[in-house]
N, C-alpha and C positions, 0 to 999 in steps of 0.2 A: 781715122786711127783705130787701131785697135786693142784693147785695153787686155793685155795678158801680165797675170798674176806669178810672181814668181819666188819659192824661200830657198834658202840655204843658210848655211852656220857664219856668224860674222869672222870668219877665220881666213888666212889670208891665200886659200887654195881658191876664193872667189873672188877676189881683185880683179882678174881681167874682165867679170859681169858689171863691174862697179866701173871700169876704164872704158867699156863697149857706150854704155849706158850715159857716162857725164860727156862721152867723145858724140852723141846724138847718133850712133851708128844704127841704132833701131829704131829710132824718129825717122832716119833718113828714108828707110822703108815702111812707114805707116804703121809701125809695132809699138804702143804704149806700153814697154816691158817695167812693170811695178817691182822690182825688188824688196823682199821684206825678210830682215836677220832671222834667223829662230835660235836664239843662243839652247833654248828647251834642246834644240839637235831632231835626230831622226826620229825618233816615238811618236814627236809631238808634229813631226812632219805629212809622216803617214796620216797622221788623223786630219790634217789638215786636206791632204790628196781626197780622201775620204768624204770629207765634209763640203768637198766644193769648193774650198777657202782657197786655195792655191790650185793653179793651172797644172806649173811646172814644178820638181824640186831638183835640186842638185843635192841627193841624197849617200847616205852610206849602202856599198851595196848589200852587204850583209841583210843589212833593216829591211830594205825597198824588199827584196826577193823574199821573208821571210812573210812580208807584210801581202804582199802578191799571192802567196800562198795561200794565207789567209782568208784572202776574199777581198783585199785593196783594188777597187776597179782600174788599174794604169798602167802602164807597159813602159818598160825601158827604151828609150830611144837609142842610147850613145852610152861610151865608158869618158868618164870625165878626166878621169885621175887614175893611169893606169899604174901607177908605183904604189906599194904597199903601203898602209897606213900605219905609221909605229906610234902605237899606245904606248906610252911611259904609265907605268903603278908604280903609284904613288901613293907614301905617309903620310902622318903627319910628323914634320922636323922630329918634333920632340920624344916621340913613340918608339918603343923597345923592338921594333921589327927592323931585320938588319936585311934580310932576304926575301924572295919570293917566296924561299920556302917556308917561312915564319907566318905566311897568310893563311895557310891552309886553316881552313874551319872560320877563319874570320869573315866579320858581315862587309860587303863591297856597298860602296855609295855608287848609285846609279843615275842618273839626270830623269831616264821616267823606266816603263817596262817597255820592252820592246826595242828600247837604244840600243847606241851601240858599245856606251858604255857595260849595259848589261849581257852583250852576246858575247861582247870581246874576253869577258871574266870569263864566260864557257870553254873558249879558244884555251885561254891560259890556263884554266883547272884541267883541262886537256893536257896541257903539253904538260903541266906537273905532275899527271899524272892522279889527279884528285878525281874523287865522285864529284860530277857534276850534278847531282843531286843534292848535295851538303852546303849547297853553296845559298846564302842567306845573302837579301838586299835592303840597302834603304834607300828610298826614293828621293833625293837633295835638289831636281829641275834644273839647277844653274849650275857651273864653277864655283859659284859663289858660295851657296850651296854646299859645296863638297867640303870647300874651307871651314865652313861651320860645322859641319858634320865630324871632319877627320879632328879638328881642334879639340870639339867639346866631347869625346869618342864617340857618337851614337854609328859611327859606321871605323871601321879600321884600316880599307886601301881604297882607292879610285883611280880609275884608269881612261885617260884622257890623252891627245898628242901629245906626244911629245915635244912639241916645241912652241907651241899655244900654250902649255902649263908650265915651258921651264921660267918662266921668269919669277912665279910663285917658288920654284925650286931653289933659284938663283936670291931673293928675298928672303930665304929661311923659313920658309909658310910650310910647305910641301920637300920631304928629300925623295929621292926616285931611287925604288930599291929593282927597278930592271925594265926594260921594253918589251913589247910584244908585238912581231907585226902581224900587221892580216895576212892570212895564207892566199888573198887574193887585190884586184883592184879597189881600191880607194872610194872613189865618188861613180856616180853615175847617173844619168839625167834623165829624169822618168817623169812622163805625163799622163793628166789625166785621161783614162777614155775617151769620156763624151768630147772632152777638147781636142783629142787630137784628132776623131772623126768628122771633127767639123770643121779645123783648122789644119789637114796636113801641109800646106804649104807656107803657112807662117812659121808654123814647128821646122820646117826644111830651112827657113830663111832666118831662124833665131842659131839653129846650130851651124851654119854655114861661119854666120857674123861671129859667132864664141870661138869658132876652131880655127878661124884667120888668128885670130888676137890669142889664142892661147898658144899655136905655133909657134910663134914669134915672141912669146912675152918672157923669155929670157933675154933676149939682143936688148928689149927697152933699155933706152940709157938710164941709169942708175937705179932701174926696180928696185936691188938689194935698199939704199939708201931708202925707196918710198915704204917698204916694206916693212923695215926697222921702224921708222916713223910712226906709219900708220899702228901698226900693231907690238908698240911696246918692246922691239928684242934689239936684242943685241946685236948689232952688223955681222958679227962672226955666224950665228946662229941662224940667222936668215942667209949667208951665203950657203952654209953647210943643207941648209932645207933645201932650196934650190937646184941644189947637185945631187938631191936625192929626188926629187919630183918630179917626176914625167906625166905631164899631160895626154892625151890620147884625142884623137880625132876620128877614133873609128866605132864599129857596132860592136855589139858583145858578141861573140858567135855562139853557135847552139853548143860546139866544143866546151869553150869556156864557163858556158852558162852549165852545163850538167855537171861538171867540175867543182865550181861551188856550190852548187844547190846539193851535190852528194857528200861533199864536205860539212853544211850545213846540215842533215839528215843526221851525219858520222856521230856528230856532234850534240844530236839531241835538242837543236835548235828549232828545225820545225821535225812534226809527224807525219809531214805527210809531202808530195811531190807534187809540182807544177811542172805543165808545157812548156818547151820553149813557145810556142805561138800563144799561151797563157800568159807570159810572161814579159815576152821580145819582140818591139816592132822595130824593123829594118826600113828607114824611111829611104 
């Protein structure tokens, strides 16, 4: 067997790793696939790619490309989740902010540096139109986190999906003063280096087995119902997520990939530019 390391966000865009993985579909092939949540998200992901600590991530792309740039030794294999990611920003209930435009100059709660709660605030002070440079953070690591933060004011919006944080929204915790989506793909599944030089054929046979099951992972009978369950929402809200989520089976192209990475530059996100062969392996 072979012991491969794997994070992603306990969110329910990774259901079908958790259905692969209980159904033995990577036992069947000698792949000890370890799943481990990172509620932390993508900052804390990167570091882990970094650190050895995870093989694989099912990450945001935004992050991984920024973090690649960086000097993150791992390459993109796949696009996970090619439908955009809508961040809802969000108050707190009780707080005098009616708009997005009421945020401008306020401090955003971030999960860590480098998320994607913090790029996504660049995105938005973009599209408002603000200095990207005025824009002030406070560090919260969790949802939890953001709760305490936006409650007690040490932070004034946070921006989170939208559909992961409406139930706080639906509870009276959080109101949602607007969405934002990403101007690009959602998730994306990046390994590390050294693993994937030494393992190309397992990495071939982990994403084979995710892209059967993610094809298909609309037709499951009653998803919507397991989804609702598992992750706390409301049947209506997980069907609406559903008819907005398209999965992806395919590579990132060098097209695509120069597209956000020059979006990202636009943006003030990273200073500097990465290869696509720095960047992208095509397995």
């Amino acid at each position: 067997m072979k012991t491969v390391k794997i994070v992603g966000v306990p969110e329910h865009f990774n259901l079908p790793w958790h259905l692969c993985i209980e159904n033995g579909e990577f036992e069947a092939e000698n792949i000890d696939l370890q799943w481990n949540n990172i509620p932390e998200g993508t900052g804390k992901m990167c570091q882990m790619l970094r650190d050895g600590e995870a093989d694989i991530a099912v990450i945001l792309t935004e992050g991984i490309v920024k973090d690649i740039v960086a000097g993150n030794p791992s390459k993109i294999v796949q696009i996970y989740v090619q439908s955009p990611l809508i961040w809802g920003i969000h108050v707190a209930a009780k707080s005098e902010f009616q708009t997005i435009k009421d945020l401008k100059n306020k401090k955003v709660a971030i999960s860590r540096l480098g998320s994607g709660s913090q790029l996504m605030a660049y995105v938005n002070a973009n599209e408002q139109g603000w200095e990207t440079d005025d824009l002030k953070f406070e560090i919260i690591n969790t949802i939890d986190g953001a709760v305490e933060a936006l409650t007690n004011g040490t932070a004034d919006y946070f921006m989170w999906e939208h559909f992961m944080t409406k139930p706080l929204v639906d509870s009276g915790v959080f109101r949602r003063v607007g969405d934002c989506p990403t101007p690009w793909p959602s998730f994306v599944i990046t390994v590390r280096d050294e693993f994937l030089k030494k393992n190309p054929k397992i990495v071939e046979k982990i994403l084979e087995i995710i892209n059967k099951t993610t094809h298909d992972f609309t037709q499951i009978p009653d998803i919507d119902k397991t989804l609702s369950e598992l992750f706390h929402q409301k049947l209506e809200d997980i069907q609406e997520w559903l008819k907005l989520t398209q999965w992806s089976q395919k590579h990132l192209t060098e097209k695509a990939f120069i597209k956000i990475q020059n979006q990202l530059f636009d943006l003030g996100i990273i200073d500097k530019k990465s290869t696509f062969v720095e960047t992208v392996k095509a397995l």
